[in-house]
C-alpha positions as semicolon CSV with decimal commas, in nm:
position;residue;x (nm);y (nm);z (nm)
1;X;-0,025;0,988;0,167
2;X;0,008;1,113;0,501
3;X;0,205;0,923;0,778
4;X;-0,011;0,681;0,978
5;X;0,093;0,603;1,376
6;X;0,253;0,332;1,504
7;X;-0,026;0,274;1,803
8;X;-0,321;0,227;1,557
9;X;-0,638;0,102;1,706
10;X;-0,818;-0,203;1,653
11;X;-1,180;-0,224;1,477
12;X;-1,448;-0,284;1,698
13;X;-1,651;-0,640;1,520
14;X;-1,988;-0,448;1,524
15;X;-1,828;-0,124;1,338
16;X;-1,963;-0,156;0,956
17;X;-1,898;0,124;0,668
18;X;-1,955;0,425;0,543
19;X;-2,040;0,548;0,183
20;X;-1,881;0,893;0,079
21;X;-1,889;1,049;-0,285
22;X;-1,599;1,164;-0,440
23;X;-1,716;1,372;-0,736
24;X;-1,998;1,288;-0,938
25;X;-1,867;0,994;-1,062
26;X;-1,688;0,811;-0,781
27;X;-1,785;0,654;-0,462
28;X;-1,562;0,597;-0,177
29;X;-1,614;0,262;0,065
30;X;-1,442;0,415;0,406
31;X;-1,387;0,125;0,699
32;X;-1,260;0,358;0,950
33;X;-1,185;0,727;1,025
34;X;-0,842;0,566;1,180
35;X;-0,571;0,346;1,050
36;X;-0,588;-0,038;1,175
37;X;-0,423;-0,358;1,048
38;X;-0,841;-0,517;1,062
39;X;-0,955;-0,232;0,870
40;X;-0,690;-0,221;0,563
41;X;-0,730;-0,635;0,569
42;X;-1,088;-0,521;0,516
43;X;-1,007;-0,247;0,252
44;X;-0,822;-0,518;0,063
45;X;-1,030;-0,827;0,097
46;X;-1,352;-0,614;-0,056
47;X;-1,120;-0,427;-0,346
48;X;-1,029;-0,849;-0,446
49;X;-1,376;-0,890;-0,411
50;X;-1,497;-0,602;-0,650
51;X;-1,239;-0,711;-0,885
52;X;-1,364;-1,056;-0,932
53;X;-1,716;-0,939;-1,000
54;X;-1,558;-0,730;-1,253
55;X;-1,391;-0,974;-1,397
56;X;-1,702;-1,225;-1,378
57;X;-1,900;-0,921;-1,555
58;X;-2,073;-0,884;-1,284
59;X;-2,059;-0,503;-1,181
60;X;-2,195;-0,332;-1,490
61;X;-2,141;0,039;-1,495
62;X;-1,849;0,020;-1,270
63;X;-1,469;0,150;-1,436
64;X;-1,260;0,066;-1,170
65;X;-1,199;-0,024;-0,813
66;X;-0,908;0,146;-0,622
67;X;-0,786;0,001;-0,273
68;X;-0,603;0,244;-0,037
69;X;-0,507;0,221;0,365
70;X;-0,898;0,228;0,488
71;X;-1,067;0,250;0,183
72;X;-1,143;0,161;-0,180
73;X;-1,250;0,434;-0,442
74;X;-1,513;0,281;-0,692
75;X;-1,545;0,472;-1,029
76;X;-1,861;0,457;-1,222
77;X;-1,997;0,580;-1,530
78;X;-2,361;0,735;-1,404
79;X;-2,536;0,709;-1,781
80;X;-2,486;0,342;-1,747
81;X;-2,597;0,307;-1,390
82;X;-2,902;0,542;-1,482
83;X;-3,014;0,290;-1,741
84;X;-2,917;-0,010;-1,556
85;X;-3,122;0,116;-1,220
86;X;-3,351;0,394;-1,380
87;X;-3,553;0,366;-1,047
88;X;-3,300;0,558;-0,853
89;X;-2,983;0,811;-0,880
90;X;-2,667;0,682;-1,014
91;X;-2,544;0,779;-0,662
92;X;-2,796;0,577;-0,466
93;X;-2,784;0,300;-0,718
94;X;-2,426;0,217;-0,665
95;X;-2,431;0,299;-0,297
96;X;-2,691;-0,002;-0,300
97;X;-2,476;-0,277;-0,537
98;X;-2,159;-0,205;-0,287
99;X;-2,394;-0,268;0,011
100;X;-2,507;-0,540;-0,123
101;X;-2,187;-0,667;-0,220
102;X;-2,077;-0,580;0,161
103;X;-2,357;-0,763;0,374
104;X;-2,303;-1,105;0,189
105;X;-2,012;-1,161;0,413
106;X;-1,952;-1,500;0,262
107;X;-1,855;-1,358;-0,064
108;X;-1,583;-1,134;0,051
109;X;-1,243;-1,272;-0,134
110;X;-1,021;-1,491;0,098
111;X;-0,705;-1,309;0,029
112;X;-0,404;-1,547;0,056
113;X;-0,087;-1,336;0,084
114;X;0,187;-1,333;-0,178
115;X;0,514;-1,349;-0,032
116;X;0,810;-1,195;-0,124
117;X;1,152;-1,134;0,008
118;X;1,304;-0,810;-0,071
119;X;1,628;-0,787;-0,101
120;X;1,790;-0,449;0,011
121;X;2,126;-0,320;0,060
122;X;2,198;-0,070;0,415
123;X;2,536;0,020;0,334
124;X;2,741;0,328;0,243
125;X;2,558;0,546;-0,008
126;X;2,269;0,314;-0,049
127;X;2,123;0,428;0,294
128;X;2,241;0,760;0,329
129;X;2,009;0,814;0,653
130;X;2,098;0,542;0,847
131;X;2,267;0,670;1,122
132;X;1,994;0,963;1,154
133;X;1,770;0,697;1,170
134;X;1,998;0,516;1,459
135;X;1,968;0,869;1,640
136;X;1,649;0,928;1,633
137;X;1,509;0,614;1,708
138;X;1,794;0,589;1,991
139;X;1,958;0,274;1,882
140;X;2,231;0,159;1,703
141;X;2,258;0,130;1,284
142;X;2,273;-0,261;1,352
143;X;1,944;-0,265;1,564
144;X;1,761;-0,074;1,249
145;X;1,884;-0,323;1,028
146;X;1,792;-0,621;1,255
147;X;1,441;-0,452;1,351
148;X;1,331;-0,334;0,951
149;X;1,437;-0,672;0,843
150;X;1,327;-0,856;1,138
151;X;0,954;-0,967;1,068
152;X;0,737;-1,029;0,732
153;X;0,514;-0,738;0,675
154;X;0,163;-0,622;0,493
155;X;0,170;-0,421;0,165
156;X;-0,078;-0,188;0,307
157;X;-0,180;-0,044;0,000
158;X;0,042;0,129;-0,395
159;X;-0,001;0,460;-0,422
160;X;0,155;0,821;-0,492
161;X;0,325;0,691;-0,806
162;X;0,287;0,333;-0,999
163;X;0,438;0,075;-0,830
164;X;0,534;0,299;-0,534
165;X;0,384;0,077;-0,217
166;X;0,339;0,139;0,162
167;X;0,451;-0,153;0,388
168;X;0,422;-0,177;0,764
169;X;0,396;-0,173;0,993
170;X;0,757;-0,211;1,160
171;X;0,773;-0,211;1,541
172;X;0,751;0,052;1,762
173;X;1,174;0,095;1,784
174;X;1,168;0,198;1,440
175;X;0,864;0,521;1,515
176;X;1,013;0,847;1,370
177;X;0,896;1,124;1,138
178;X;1,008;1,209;0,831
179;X;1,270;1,402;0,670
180;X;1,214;1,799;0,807
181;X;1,364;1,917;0,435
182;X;1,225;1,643;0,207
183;X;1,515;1,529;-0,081
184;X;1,438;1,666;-0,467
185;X;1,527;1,349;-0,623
186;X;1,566;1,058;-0,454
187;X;1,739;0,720;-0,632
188;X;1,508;0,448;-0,785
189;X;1,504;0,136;-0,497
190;X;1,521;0,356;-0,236
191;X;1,375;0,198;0,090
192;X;1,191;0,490;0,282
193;X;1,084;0,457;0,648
194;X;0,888;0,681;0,901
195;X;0,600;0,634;1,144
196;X;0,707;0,254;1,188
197;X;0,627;0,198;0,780
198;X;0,844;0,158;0,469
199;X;0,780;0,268;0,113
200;X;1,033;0,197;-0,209
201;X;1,067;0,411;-0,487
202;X;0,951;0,275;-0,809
203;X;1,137;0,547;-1,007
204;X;1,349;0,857;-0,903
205;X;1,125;1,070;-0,750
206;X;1,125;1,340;-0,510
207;X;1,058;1,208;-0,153
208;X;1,080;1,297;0,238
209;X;1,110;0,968;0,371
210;X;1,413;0,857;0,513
211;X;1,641;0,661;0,343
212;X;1,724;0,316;0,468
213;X;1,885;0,125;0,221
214;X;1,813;0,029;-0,139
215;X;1,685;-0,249;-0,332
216;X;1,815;-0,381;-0,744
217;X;1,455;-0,522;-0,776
218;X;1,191;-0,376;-1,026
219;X;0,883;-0,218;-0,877
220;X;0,679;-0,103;-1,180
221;X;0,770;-0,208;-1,562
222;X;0,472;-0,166;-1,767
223;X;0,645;-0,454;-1,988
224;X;0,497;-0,660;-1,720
225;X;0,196;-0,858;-1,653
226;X;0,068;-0,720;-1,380
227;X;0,321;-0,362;-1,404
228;X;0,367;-0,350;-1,033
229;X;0,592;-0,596;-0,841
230;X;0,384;-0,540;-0,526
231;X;0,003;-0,522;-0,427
232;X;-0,185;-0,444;-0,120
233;X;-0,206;-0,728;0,065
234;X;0,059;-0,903;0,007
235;X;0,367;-0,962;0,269
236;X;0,713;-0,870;0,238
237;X;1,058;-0,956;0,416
238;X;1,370;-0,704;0,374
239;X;1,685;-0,905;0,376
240;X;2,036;-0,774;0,412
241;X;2,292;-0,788;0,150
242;X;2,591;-0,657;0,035
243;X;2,720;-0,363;-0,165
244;X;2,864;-0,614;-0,414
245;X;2,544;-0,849;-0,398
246;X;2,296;-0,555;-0,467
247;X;2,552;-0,489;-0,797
248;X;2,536;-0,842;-0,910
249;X;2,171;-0,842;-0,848
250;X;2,088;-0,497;-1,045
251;X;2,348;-0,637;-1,367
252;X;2,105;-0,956;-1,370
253;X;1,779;-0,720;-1,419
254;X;1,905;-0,505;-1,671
């Protein structure tokens, strides 16, 4: 996922959608060619809504719905579509249910965020890029931590790996690319930032991002129900602890 800007526009109310296939079995919903906070609320609010017609049994030929920044990806098997809409292509015929789906404003999902508090630790060898992070954004270590943990923000979308989510966005003080040489493995927990967003690391991964601190929690298990801790839309806090609380809290997960 490429990094999106800190000065994203807003959506203009009459600007609608756009249908785009993605293979022949895949159709992609695209709310703008540009990154805004109205058009990901959009992106999520219709991905809730496709789920709960799936759920209802209510969007037959359709495998599954996948929400990104701008977008949502809608898979569908075209033998059932054909025999469900013979009239028209499988193409045309699902183009037409998501339109549909779209114009009845009223039943978009009313998304009510989930809140969570993360907990993360900024200190010593859990954010090894701090102070790179202090230079580059021109401001002290302390003024990082106060501005990433400063305000509740949107999950924005999960992506890359399972579990693995985009948060943001962070203000403008905290604007800065990523890492020129990205790292080979970076640590499970590991709180990323660039381009006023964060990600975490579900799972040691490689990564360019740079490293803020770390979190103990959990962001995938598939022993779970749902596997990932996080989903777009929901809103998270990062709040400071210690070296010795992030220990306690990782010895209470395991």
């Amino acid at each position: 996922m490429s990094d999106v800007d800190c000065d994203f526009r807003p959506v203009r109310a009459e600007q609608r959608w756009q249908f785009e296939p993605c293979g022949d079995s895949c159709i992609v919903v695209v709310f703008a060619s540009l990154f805004s906070a109205q058009a990901n609320r959009r992106a999520v609010a219709f991905s809730a809504t496709l789920h709960d017609l799936l759920a209802r049994g209510l969007l037959g030929g359709v495998t599954d719905v996948i929400p990104a920044m701008v977008s949502v990806g809608v898979h569908y098997a075209p033998p059932i579509i054909a025999r469900l809409y013979p009239e028209l292509l499988p193409y045309d015929a699902i183009a037409q249910v998501l339109e549909n789906a779209l114009t009845q404003q009223h039943n978009l999902a009313r998304i009510t965020p989930k809140r969570l508090e993360i907990p993360v630790c900024y200190e010593g060898d859990y954010a090894p890029d701090l102070l790179d992070i202090a230079n580059a954004c021109a401001i002290t270590p302390n003024e990082v931590i106060a501005a990433h943990s400063g305000q509740w923000v949107d999950v924005l979308m999960v992506g890359f790996a399972p579990g693995h989510p985009y948060i943001g966005m962070h203000e403008p003080a905290l604007k800065l690319t990523r890492r020129a040489v990205p790292r080979t493995l970076v640590t499970r927990g590991s709180v990323g930032l660039a381009n006023c967003q964060s990600v975490i690391y579900p799972t040691d991964l490689p990564g360019g991002w740079n490293i803020v601190g770390r979190t103990p929690l959990s962001m995938f298990s598939p022993a779970n129900q749902p596997p990932c801790l996080l989903s777009g839309g929901d809103q998270v806090r990062f709040v400071p602890i210690t070296a010795r609380e992030f220990e306690q809290l990782a010895g209470a997960q395991r």
